[in-house]
C-alpha atoms as one frame of an Amber mdcrd trajectory, in Angstrom:
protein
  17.295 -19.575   0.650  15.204 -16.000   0.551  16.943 -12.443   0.870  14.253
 -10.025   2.225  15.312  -6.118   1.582  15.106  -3.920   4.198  14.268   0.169
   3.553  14.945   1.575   6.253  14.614   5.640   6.784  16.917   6.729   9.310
  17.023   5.954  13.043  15.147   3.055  12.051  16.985   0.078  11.896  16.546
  -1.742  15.112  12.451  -1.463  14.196  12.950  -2.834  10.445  15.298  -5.673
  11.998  12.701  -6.241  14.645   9.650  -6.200  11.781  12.106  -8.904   9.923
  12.286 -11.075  12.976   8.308 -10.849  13.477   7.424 -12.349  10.349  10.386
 -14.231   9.383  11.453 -15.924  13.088  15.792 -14.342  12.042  17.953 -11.999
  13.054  20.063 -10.112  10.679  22.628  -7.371  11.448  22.573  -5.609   8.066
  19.587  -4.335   5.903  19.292  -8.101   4.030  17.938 -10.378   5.828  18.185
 -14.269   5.165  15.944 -16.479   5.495  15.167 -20.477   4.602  11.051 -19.822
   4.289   9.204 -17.686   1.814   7.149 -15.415   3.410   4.505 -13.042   2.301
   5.312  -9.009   3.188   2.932  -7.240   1.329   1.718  -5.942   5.000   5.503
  -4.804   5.986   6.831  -1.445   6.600  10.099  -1.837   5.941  10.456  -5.135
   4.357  10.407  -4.316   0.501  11.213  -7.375  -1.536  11.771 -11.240  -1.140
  14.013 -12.773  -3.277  14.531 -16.434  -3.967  18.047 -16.789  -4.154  19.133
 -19.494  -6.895  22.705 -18.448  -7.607  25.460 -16.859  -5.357  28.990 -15.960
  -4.644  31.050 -13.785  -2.826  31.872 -11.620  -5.897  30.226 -10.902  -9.083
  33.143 -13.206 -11.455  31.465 -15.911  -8.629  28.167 -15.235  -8.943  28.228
 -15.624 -12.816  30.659 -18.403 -12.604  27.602 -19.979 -10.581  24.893 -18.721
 -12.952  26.709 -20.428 -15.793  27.399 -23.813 -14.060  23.943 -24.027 -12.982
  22.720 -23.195 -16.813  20.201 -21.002 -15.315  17.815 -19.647 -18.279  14.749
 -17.631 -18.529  13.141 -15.705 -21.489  11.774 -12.125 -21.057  13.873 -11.554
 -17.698  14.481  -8.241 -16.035  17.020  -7.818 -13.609  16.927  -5.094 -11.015
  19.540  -4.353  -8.534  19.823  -4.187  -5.222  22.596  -2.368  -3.153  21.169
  -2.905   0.655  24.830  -1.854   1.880  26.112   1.783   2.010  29.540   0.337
   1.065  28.271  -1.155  -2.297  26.778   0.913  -4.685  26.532   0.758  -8.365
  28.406   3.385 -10.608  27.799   1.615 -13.878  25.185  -0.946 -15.468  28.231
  -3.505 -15.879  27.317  -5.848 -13.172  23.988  -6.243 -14.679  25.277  -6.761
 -18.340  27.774  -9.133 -16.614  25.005 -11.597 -15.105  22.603 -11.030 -18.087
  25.333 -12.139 -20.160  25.407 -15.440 -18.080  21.636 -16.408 -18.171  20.566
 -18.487 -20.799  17.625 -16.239 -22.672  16.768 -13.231 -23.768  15.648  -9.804
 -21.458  12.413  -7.888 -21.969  12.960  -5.018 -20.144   9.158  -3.432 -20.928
   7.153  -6.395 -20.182   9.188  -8.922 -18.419   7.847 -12.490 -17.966   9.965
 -12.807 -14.960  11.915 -10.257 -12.559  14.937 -11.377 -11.074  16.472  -9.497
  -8.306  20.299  -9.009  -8.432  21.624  -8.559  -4.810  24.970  -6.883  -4.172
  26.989  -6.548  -0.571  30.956  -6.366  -0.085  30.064 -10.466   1.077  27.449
 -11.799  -0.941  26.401 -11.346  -4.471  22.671 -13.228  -5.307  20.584 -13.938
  -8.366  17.191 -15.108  -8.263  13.328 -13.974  -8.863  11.592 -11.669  -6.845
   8.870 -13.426  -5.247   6.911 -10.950  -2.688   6.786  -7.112  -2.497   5.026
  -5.114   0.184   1.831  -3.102  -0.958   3.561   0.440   0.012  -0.183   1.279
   1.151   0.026   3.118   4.417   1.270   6.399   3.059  -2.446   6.547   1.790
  -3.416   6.694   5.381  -2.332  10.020   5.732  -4.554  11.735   3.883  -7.055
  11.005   7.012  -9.108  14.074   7.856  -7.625  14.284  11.328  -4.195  14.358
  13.183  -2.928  14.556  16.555   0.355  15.824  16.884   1.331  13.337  19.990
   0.019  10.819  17.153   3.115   8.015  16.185   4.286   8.196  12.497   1.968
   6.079  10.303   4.783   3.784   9.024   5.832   3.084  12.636   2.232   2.145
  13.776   2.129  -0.342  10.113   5.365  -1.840  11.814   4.373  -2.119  15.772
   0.975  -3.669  14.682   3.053  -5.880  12.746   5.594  -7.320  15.582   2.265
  -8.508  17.799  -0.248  -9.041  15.030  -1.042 -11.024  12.159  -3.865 -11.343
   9.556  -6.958 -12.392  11.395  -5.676 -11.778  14.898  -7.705 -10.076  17.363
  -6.120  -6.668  18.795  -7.158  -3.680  20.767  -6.178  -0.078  20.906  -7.426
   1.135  24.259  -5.709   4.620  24.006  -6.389   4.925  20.001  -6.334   8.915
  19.764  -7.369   9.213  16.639  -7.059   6.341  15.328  -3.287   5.622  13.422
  -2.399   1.804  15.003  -6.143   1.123  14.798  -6.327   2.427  10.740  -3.051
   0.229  10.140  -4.466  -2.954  11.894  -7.551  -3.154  10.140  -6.022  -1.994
   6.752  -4.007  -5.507   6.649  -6.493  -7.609   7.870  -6.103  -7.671  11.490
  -9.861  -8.293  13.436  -9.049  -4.845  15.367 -10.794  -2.176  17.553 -10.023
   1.362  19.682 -11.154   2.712  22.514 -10.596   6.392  24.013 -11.506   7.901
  27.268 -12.391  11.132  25.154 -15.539  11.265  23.172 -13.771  13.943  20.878
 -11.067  11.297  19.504 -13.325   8.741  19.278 -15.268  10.599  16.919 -12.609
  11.727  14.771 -11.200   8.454  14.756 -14.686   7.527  13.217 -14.621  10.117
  10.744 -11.329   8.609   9.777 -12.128   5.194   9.389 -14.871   6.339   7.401
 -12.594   8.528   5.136 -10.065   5.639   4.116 -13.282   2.821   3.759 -12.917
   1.076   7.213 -14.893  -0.239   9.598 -15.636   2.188  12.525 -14.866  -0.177
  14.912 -14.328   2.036  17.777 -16.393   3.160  20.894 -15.501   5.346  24.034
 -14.350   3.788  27.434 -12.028   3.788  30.041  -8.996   1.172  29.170  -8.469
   0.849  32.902 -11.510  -1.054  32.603 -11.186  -3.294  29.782 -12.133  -6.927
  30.098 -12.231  -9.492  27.212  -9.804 -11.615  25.664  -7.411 -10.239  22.651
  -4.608 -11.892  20.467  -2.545  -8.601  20.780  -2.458  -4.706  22.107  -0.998
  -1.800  21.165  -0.548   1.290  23.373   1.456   4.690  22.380   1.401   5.948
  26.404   1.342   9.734  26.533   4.388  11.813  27.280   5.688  15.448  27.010
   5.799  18.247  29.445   1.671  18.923  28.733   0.768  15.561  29.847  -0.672
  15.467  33.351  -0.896  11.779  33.608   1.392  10.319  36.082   2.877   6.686
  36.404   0.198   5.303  38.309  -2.407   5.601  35.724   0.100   4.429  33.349
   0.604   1.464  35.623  -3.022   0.507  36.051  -3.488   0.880  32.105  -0.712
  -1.554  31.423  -2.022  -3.884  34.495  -5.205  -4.517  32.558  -3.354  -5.096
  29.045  -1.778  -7.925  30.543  -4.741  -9.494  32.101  -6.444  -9.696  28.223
  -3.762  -9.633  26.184  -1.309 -12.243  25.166   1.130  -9.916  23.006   1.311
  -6.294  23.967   3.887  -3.702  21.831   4.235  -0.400  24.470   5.467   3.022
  23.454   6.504   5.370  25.792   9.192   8.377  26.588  11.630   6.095  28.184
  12.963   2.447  29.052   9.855   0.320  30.823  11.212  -2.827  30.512  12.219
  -2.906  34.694   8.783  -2.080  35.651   6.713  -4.305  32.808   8.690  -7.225
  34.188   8.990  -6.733  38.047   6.220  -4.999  39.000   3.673  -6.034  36.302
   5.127  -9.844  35.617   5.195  -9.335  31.611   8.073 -10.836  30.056   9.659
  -8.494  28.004  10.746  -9.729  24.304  12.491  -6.800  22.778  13.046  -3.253
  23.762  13.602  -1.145  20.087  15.084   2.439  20.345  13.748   4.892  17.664
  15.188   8.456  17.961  13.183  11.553  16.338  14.764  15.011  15.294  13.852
  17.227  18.490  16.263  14.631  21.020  12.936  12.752  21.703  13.117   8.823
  21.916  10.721   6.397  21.470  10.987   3.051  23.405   9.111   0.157  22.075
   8.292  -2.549  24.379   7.433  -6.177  23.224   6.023  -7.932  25.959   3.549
 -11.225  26.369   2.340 -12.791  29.440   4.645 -15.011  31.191
């Protein structure tokens, strides 16, 4: 069995869970997730640390109990802790003395040949080594020359690229702005490219690609007129009071997705999930509520052709 961790900032937690469910194929309800497959998340947003889990119990007397029946040993361990719940916390370094005590071998806590991951919830206490970490790379991204303000948070376009694309997909942007799905996409591997309507974008999008070593794989058109054939597509839809859009070219936008894309992850203002299925045919796989400070909420659509 595998424990992944999930950090998860606030208003977050139905996108982390969803990101866990993308790459893992389970649900969890909590901010560990379980899982009977080893997977590698150094691409996740919110998925910190796997951890092969050798020895459990439902307390930490169990847990060591287990540790000591099992005659688990390893020389020049490390143990780090890991509270996911807000009921659990540490106060002390006892529990860690406790299972260190019960491992055959001596720690290195400077240069450890081996880190184990201690996991602690009101149900479940685990031992075992930490296997996979994510890269924590995107919050590089922001030092891109240019911003948007309608522009989604970078860590949320790591994680939507995430639930429709993997490594050496194919994916398209066709309302990139300036750029933050499309930077995100190609920064873990994902054989993406943009489009904009406006020329301006387009070229700052460029000048960010450039800026973070990326290829500039981005060019100006009209997504309403897209043809081709992708793995996935992302598309943050405008909204707010200065947008002059209306549904119908929101409509024809999302028509076209779904006529070269298999997997499509939609952001908008409010609920689609009634019109992507009845009036477009998509089949809609998860709807994921994020709320922001100013009241605003951000619907994110899964969807794939039926």
């Amino acid at each position: 069995m595998y424990a992944y961790i999930l950090v998860v900032p606030q208003s977050h937690d139905e996108l982390a869970r969803a990101e866990f469910h993308a790459f893992t194929g389970c649900d969890t309800a909590s901010r560990i997730g379980l899982a009977s497959a080893a997977i590698d998340i150094s691409r996740a947003a919110f998925i910190s640390t796997c951890i092969h889990i050798i020895a459990q119990g439902a307390s930490l007397e169990e847990l060591c109990a287990d540790i000591s029946a099992k005659g688990l040993a390893w020389e020049g361990f490390r143990i780090e802790n890991f509270c996911p719940s807000e009921k659990l916390k540490f106060t002390s370094l006892e529990p860690v003395i406790a299972v260190a005590d019960a491992i055959t071998g001596r720690p290195d806590l400077s240069h450890p040949s081996v880190r184990l991951g201690l996991i602690a919830t009101p149900d479940l206490w685990a031992l075992g080594p930490i296997i996979s970490e994510y890269a924590f790379d995107w919050p590089a991204h922001e030092k891109r020359p240019y911003f948007y303000s309608g522009s989604l948070p970078t860590r949320f376009a790591r994680a939507m690229v995430n639930l429709v694309a993997s490594p050496g997909d194919t994916l398209i942007d066709p309302c990139c702005g300036v750029g933050v799905a499309l930077i995100e996409a190609l920064a873990i591997g994902v054989n993406a490219v943009g489009c904009d309507v406006n020329p301006k974008l387009v070229g700052r999008t460029v000048d960010n690609l450039r800026a973070l070593g990326l290829p500039q794989r981005v060019f100006v058109a009209d997504a309403t007129r897209l043809t081709g054939s992708y793995d996935a597509a992302v598309l943050d839809l405008p909204y707010g009071r200065n947008v002059s859009h209306g549904d119908e070219l929101y409509t024809d936008l999302l028509r076209t997705l779904g006529t070269i894309a298999r997997r499509i992850a939609v952001v908008a203002a409010r609920d689609l999930s009634a019109e992507l299925s009845d009036n477009l045919g998509l089949r809609v796989l998860r709807h994921i509520q994020v709320p922001k400070s100013n009241n605003l909420v951000r619907h994110l659509h899964l969807t794939a052709a039926r």
